[in-house]
C-alpha positions as CSV (number, residue, x, y, z in Angstrom):
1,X,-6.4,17.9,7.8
2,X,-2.6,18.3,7.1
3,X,-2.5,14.7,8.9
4,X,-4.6,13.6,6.5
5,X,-2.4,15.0,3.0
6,X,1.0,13.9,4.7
7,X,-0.5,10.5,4.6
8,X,-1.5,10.7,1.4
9,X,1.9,12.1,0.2
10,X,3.7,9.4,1.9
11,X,1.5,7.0,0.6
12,X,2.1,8.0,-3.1
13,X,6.0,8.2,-2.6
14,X,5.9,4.8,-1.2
15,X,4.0,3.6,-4.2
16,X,6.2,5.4,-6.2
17,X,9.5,3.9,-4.8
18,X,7.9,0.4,-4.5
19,X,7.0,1.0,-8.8
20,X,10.8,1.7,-9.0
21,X,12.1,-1.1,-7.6
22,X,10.0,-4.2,-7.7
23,X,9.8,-5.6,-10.8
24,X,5.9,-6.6,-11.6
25,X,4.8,-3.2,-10.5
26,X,3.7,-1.1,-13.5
27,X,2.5,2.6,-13.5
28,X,0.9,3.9,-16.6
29,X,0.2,7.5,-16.1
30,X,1.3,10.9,-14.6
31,X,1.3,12.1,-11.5
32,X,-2.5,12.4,-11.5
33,X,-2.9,8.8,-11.1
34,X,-0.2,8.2,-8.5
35,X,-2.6,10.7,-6.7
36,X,-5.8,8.7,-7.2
37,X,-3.5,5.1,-6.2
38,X,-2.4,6.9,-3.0
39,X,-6.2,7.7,-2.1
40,X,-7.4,4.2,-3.4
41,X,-4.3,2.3,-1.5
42,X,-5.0,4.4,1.8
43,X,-9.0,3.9,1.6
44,X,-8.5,0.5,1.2
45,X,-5.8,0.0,4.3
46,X,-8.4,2.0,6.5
47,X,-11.2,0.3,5.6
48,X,-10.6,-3.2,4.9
49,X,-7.7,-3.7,6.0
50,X,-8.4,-3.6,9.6
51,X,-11.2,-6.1,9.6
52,X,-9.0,-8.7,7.4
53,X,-6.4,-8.5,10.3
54,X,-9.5,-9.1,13.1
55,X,-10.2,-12.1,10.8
56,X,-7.1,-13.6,10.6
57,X,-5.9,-12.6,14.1
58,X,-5.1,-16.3,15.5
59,X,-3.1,-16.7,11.9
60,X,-1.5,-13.8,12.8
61,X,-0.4,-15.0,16.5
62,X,0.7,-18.5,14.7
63,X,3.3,-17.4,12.4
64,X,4.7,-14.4,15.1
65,X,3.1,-11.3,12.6
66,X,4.3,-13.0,9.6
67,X,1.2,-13.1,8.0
68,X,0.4,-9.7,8.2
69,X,3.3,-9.1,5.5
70,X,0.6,-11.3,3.2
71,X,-2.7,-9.1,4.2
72,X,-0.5,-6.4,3.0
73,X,0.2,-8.0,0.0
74,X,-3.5,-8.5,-0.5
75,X,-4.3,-4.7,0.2
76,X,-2.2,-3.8,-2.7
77,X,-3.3,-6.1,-5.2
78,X,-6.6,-5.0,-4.2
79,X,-6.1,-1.4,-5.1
80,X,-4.4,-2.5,-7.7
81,X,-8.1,-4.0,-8.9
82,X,-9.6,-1.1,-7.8
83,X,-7.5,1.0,-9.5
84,X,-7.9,-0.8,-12.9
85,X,-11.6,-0.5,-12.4
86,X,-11.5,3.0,-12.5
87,X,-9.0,3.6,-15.6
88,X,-6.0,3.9,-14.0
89,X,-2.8,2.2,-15.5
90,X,-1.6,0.6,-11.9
91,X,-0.8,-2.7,-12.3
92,X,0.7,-5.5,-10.0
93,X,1.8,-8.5,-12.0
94,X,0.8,-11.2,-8.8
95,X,1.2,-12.4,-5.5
96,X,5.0,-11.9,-5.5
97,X,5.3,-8.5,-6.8
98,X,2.5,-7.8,-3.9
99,X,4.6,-8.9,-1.6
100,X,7.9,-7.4,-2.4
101,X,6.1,-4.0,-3.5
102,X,4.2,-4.2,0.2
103,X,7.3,-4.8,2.3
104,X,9.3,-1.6,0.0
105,X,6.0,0.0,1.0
106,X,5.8,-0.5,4.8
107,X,9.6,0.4,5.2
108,X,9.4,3.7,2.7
109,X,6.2,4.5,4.9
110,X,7.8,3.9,8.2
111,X,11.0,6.1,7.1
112,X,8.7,9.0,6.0
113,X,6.5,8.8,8.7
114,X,9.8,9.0,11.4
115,X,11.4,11.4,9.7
116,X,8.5,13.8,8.8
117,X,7.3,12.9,12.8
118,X,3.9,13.2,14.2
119,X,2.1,16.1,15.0
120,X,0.2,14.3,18.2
């Protein structure tokens, strides 16, 4: 269970610092719906996520993992949809903020992740 809520922390800092530095990334809101985005953004990573890379697996191969930088991008615009669906004021402006706002989000992840460490 504490697995589960550092996740979800270091998802919603990583949205956080991706909103604060990539222009096209808007937040309307407080910290209640950075909460919901970081549930929303990790649902849809563990859930779809997954079978878009299975899909696009020989793309993958082809460009050397490049193109997983552009399912990323995908996931987030697709919470970002989610997210609108439901009332919350998260909003990504198109494909390029996506992309930038992904990448700030896989490194802020990876940092948090290595410097918070794994309980395994």
């Amino acid at each position: 269970m504490r697995k589960l809520l550092l996740r979800w922390l270091i998802n919603g800092v990583a949205l956080y610092v991706a909103a604060e530095l990539v222009k096209g990334i808007n937040v309307i809101g407080g910290w209640q719906a950075w909460a919901v985005m970081a549930l929303i953004f990790g649902l849809v990573n563990a859930l779809i996520r997954p079978i878009l890379k299975l899909l696009t697996c020989p793309l993958i191969i082809l460009t050397l993992g490049l193109f997983t930088l552009v399912i990323n991008a995908l996931m987030l615009q697709l919470a970002s949809w989610l997210g609108r669906q439901l009332g919350l004021g998260f909003y990504v402006a198109g494909f390029w903020p996506a992309f930038w706002g992904a990448l700030v989000i896989s490194v802020v992840s990876f940092a948090l992740t290595m410097l918070i460490g794994d309980e395994d």
